[in-house]
N, C-alpha and C positions, 0 to 999 in steps of 0.2 A: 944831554938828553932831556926834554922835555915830557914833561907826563900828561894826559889829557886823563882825569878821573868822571866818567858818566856812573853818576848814581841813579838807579833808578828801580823799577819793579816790570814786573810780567805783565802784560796787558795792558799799560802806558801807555796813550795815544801821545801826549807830550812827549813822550821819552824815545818813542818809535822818530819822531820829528825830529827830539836833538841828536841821533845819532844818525839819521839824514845829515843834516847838515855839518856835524864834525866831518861825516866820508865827506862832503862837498868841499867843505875848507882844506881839505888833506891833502885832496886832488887838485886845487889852485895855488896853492904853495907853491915857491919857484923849488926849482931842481936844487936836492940835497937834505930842505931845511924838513919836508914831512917824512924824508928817511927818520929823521934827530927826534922824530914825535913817536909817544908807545902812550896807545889806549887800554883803558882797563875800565872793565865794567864790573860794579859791585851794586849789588841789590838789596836793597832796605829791609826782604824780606828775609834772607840768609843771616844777618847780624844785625841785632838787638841795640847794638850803638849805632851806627847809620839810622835807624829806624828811629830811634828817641831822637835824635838829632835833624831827620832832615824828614819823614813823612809827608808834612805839612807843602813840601817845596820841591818836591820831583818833578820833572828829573832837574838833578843836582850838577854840575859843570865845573871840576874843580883843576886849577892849570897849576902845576908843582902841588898839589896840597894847599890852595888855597882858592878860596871862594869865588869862580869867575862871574857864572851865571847861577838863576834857577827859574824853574815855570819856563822861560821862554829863553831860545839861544839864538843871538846876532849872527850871521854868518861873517859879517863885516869886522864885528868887533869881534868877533873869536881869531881870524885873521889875522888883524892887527897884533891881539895878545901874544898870540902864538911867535909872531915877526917878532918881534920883543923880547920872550922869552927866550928866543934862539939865538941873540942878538947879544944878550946878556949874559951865554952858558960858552957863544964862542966871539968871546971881542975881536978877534982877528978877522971875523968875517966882515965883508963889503956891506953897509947898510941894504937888507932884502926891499925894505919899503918902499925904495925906487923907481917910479914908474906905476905907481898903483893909483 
């Protein structure tokens, strides 16, 4: 399973965008690999460590717990990460990038 972390706050017009474009990237996945993906949204403004941490750089884009994006999200390169990530959790699978 793969994790997609959106960090962000209430009223984000950046943040409204990148979770546009995660549902976009979710929905181009081939068959199977955006079943293996779970989004979770945390908000800067709920917890005090998020907030000292990332304020500056919402919304936040993080794939397993680490740093993908921030300010602005590739739909392309989220894509890819994601292929990769999937790619890495199940080595038996056919390379997904095939044809892209």
């Amino acid at each position: 399973m793969t994790t997609i972390t959106l960090i962000d706050k209430p009223g984000c017009h950046l943040c409204d965008v990148a979770e546009g474009v995660i549902d976009q990237v979710l929905a181009d996945l081939p068959a199977g690999v955006a079943e293996r993906v779970e989004v979770v949204h945390k908000s800067i403004e709920t917890d005090p460590e998020l907030y000292a941490q990332w304020w500056e750089k919402i919304p936040v884009v993080l794939i397993d717990d680490r740093l993908h994006a921030h300010w602005r999200l590739a739909a392309d390169r989220l894509h890819d990460a994601l292929l990769d990530a999937d790619a890495a959790a199940t080595p038996d699978a056919a390379p997904a990038k095939a044809g892209r």
